[in-house]
DRENPA-3360 file (N, C-alpha, C; in nm, 2 decimals, always signed):
BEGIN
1 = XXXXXXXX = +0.08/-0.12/+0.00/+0.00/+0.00/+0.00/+0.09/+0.12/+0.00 ~ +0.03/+0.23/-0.08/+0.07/+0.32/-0.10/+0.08/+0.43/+0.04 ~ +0.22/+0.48/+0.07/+0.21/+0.58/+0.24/+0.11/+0.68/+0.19 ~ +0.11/+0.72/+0.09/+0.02/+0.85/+0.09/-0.13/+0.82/+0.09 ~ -0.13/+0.69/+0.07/-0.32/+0.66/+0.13/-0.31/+0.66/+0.25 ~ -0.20/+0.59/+0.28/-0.22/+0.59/+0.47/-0.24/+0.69/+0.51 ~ -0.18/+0.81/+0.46/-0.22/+0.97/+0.54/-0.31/+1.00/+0.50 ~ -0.38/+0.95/+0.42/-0.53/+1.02/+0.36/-0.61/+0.94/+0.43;
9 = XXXXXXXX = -0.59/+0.81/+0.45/-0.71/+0.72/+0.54/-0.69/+0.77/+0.73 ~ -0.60/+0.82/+0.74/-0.54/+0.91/+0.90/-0.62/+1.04/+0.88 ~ -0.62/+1.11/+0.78/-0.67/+1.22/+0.77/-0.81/+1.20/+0.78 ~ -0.92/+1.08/+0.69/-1.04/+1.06/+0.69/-1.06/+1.06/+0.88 ~ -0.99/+0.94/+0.95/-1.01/+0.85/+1.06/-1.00/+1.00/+1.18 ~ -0.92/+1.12/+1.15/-0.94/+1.22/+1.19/-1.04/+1.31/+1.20 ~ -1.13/+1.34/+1.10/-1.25/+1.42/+1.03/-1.34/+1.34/+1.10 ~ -1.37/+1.23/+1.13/-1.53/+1.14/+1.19/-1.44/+1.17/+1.34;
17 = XXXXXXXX = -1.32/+1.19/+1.43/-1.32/+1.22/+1.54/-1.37/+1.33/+1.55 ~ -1.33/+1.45/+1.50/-1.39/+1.58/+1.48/-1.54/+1.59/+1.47 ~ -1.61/+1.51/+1.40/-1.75/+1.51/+1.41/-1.82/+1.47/+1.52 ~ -1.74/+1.37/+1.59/-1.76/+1.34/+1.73/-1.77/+1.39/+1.81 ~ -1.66/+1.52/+1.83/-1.64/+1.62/+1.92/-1.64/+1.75/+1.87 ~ -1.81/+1.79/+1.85/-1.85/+1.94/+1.82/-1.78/+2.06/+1.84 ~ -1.75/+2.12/+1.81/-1.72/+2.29/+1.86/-1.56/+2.30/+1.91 ~ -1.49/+2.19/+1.88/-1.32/+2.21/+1.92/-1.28/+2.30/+1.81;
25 = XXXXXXXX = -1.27/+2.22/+1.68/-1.21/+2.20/+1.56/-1.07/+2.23/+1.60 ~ -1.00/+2.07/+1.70/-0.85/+2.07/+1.72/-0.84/+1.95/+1.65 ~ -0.92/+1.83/+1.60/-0.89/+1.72/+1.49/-0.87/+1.77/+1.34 ~ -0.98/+1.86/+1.31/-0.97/+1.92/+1.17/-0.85/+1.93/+1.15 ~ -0.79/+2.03/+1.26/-0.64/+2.09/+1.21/-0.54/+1.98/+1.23 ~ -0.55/+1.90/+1.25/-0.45/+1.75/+1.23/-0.46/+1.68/+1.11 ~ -0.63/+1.69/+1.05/-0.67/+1.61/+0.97/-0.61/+1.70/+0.85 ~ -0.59/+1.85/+0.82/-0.53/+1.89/+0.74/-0.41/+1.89/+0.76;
33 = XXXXXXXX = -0.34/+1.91/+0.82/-0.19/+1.86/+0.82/-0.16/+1.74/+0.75 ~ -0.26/+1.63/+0.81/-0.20/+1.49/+0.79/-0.24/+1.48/+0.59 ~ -0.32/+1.54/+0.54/-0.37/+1.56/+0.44/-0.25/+1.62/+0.33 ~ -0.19/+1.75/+0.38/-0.13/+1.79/+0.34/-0.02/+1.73/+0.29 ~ +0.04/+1.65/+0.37/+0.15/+1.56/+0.42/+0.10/+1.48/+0.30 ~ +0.01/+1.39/+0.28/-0.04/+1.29/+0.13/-0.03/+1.34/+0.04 ~ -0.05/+1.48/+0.02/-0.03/+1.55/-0.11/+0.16/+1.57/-0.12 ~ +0.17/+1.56/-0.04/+0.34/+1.64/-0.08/+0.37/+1.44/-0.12;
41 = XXXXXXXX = +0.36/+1.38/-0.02/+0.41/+1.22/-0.03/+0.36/+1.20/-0.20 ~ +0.24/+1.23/-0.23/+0.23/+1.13/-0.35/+0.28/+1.22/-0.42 ~ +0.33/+1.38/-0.49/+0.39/+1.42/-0.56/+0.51/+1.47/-0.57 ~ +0.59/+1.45/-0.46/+0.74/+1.46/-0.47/+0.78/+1.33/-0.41 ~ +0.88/+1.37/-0.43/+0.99/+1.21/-0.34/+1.08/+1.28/-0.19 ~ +0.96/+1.35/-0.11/+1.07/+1.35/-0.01/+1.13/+1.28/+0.09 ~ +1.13/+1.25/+0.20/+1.15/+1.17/+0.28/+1.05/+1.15/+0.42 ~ +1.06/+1.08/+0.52/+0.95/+1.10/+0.63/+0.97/+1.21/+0.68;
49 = XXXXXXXX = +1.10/+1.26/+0.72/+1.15/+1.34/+0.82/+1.06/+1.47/+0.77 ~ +1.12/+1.52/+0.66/+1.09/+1.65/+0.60/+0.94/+1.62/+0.57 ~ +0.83/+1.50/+0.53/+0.67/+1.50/+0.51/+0.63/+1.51/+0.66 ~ +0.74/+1.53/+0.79/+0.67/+1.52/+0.89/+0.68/+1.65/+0.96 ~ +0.79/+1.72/+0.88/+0.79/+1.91/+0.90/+0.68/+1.96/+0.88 ~ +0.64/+1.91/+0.70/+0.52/+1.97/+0.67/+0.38/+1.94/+0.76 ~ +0.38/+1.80/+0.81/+0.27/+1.80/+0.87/+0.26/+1.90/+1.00 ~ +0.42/+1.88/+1.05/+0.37/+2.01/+1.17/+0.35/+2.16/+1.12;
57 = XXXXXXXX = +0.41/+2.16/+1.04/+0.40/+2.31/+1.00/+0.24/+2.37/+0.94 ~ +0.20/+2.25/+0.87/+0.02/+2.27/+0.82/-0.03/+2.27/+0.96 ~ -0.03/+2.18/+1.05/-0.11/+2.16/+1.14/-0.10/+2.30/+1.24 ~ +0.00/+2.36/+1.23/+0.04/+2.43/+1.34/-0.03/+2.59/+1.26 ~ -0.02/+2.60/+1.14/-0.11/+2.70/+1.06/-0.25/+2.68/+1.08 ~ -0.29/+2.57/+1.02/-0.46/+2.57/+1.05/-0.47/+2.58/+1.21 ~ -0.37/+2.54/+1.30/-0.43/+2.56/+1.48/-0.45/+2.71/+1.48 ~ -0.33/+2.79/+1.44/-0.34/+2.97/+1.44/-0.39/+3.01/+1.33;
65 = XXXXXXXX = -0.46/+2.93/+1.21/-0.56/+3.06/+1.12/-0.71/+3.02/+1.10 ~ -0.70/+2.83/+1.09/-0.81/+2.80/+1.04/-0.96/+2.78/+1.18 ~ -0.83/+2.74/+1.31/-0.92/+2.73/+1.42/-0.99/+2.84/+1.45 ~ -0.94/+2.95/+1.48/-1.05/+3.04/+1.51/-1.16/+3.12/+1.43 ~ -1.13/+3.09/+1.30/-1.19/+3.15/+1.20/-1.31/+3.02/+1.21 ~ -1.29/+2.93/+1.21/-1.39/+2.83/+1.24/-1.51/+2.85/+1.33 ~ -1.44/+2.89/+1.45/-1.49/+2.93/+1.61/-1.57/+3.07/+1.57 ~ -1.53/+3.14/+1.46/-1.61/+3.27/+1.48/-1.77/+3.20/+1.38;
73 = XXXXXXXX = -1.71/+3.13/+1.28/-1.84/+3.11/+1.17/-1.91/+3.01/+1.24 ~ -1.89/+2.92/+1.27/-1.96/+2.80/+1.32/-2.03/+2.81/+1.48 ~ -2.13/+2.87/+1.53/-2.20/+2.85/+1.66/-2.18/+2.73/+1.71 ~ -2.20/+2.70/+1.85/-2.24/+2.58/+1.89/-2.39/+2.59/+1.96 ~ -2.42/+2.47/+1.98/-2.62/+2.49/+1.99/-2.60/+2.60/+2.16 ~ -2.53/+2.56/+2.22/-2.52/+2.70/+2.32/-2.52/+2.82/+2.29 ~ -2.42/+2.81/+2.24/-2.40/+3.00/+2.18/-2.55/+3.04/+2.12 ~ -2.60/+2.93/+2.05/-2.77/+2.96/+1.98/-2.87/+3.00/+2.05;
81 = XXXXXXXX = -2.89/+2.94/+2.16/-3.00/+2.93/+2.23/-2.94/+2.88/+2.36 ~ -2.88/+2.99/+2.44/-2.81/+2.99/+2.56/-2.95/+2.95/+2.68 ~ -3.06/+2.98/+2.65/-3.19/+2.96/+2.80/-3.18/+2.78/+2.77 ~ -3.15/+2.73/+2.63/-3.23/+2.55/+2.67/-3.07/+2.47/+2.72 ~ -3.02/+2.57/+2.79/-2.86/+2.45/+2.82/-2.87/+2.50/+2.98 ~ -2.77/+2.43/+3.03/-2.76/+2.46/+3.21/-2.84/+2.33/+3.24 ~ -2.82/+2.33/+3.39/-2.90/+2.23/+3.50/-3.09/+2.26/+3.45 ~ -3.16/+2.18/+3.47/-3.28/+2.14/+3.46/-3.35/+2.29/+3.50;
89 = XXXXXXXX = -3.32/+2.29/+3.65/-3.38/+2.41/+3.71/-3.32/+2.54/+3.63 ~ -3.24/+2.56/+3.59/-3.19/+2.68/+3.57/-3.25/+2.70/+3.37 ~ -3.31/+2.55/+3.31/-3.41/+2.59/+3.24/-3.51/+2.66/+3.24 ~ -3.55/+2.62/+3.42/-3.68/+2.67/+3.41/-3.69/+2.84/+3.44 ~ -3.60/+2.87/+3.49/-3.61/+3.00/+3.54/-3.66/+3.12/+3.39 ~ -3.72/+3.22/+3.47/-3.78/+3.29/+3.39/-3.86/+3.26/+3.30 ~ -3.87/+3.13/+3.31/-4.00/+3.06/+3.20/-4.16/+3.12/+3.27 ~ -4.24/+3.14/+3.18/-4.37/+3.14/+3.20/-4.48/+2.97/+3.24;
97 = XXXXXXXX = -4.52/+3.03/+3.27/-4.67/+2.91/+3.29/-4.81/+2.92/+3.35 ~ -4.89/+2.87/+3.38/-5.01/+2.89/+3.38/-5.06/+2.82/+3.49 ~ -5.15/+2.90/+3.61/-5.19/+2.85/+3.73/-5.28/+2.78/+3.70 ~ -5.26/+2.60/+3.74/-5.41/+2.54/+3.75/-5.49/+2.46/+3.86 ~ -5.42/+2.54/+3.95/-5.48/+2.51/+4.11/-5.41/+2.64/+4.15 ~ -5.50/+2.73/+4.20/-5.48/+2.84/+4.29/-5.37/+2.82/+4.37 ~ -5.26/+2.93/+4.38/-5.15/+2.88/+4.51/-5.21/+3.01/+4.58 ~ -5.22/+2.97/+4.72/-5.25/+3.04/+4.84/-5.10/+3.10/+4.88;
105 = XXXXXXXX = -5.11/+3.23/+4.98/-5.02/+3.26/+5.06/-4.89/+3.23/+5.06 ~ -4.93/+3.13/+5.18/-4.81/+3.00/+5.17/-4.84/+2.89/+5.14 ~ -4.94/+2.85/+5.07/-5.04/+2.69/+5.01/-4.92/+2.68/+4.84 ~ -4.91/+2.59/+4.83/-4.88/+2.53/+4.70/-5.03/+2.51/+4.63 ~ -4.98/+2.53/+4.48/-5.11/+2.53/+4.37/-5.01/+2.41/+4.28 ~ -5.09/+2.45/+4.17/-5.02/+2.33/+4.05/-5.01/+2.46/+3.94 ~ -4.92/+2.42/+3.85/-4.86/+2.53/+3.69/-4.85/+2.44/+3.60 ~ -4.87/+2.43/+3.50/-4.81/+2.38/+3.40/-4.74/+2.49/+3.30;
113 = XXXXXXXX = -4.66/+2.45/+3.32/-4.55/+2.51/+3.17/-4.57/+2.53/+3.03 ~ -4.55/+2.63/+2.98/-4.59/+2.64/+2.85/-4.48/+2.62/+2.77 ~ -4.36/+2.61/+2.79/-4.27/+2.55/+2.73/-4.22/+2.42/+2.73 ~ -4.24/+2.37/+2.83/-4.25/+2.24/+2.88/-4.39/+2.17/+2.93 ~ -4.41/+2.05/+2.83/-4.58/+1.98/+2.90/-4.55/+1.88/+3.01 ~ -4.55/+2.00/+3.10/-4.51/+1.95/+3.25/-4.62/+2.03/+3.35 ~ -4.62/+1.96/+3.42/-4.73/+2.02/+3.52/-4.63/+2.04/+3.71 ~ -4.66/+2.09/+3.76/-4.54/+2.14/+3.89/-4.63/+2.19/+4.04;
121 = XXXXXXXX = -4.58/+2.14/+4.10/-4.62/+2.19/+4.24/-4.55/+2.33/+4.28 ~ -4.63/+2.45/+4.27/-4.56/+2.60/+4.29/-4.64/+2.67/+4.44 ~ -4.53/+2.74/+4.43/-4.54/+2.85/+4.57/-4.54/+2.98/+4.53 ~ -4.62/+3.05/+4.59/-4.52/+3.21/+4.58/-4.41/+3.27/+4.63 ~ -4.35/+3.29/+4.58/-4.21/+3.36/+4.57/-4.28/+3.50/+4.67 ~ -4.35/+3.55/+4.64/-4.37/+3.68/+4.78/-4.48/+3.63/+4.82 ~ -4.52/+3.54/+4.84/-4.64/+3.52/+4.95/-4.77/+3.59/+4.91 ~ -4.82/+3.65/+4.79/-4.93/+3.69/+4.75/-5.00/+3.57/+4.67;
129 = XXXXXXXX = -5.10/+3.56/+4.71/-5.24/+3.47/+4.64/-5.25/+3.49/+4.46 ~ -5.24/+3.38/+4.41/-5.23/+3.40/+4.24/-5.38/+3.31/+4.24 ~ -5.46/+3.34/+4.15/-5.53/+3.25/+4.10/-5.56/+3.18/+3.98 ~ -5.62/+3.06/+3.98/-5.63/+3.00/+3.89/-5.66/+3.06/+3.76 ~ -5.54/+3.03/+3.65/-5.53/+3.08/+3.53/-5.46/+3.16/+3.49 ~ -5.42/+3.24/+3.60/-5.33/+3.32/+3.60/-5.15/+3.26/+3.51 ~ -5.10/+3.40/+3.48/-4.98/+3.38/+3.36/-4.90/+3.38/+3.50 ~ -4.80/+3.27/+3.54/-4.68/+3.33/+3.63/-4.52/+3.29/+3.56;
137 = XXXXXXXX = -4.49/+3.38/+3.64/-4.33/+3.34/+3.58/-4.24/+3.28/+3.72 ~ -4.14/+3.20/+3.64/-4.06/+3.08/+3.75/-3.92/+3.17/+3.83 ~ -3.95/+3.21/+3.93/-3.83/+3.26/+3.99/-3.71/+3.19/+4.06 ~ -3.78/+3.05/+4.07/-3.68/+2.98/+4.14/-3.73/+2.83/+4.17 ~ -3.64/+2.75/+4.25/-3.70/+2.59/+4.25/-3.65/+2.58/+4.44 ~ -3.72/+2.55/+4.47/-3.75/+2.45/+4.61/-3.75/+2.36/+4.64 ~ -3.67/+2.26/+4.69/-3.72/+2.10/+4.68/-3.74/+2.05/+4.58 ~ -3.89/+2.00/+4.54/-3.95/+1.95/+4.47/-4.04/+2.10/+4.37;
145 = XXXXXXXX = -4.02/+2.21/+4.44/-4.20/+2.28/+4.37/-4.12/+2.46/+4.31 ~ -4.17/+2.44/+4.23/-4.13/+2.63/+4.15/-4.18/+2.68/+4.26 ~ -4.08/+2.80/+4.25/-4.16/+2.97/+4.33/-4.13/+3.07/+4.23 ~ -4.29/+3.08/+4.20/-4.33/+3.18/+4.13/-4.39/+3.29/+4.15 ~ -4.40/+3.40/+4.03/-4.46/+3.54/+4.05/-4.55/+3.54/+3.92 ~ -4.65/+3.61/+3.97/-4.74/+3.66/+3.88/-4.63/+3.77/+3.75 ~ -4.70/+3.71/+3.63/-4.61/+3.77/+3.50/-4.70/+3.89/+3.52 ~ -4.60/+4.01/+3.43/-4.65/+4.09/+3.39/-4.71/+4.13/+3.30;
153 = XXXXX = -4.82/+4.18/+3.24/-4.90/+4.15/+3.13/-5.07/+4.12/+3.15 ~ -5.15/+4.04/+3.04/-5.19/+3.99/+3.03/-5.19/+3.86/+3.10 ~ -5.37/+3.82/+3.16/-5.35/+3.71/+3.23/-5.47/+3.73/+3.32 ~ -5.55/+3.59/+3.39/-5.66/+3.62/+3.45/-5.60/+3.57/+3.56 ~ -5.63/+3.72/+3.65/-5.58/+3.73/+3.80/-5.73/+3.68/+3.89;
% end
């Protein structure tokens, strides 16, 4: 077998790690190096030493031009939509939902979520009476139960 397939099948075996692992792009810049390296092997006659310059020298270019130019064009689903990442609870925060049992005072009601078809055992967050139907928003998590505040806006108090 030809060395210069071997660095093209190193270079492929590189590109599906990279796919593996979203938002680095520190395989890419190997997988072009090692790429580069096949191209110089199948059309000159150098030696390993000097096809192994080139591969650091490509690799070490794409780490300082191609990586971060990558990082500015390519998002990761975080950077997209930073509220659906974090711990569970810290989803919920500032989410909206909808009273479907009255929370008293200090009584727990029930919410369901409008972002999530979840239903929740909630408190008030300041101890004021919400009633059923009412729009509230999620200020925080307790135990098991949201503490919430009446949204502002629209909504049957």
């Amino acid at each position: 077998m030809e060395s210069y397939l071997v660095f093209y099948t190193l270079a492929g075996v590189l590109l599906v790690i990279e796919a593996f692992t979203p938002g680095t792009f520190l395989f890419i810049c190997f997988a072009f190096g090692v790429a580069v390296m096949g191209l110089c092997d199948q059309f000159t006659k150098l030696n390993f030493t000097y096809l192994m310059a080139i591969n650091l020298g490509a690799s070490l270019m794409a780490l300082l031009l191609l990586r971060p130019f990558l990082k500015l064009i390519i998002k990761s689903p975080a950077q997209l939509d930073p509220k659906n990442y974090g711990s569970y609870p810290e989803k919920l925060l500032n989410r909206e939902a909808m009273v479907f049992k009255a929370i008293g005072g200090h009584e727990m009601g029930l919410v369901k979520l409008y972002d999530f078809d979840e239903t929740w055992l909630a408190k008030s967050a300041s101890g004021q009476q919400i009633g059923q139907g009412s729009t509230v928003v999620i200020k925080g998590m307790e135990a098991n139960h949201l503490l919430v505040d009446l949204a502002p806006g629209p909504g049957l108090n």
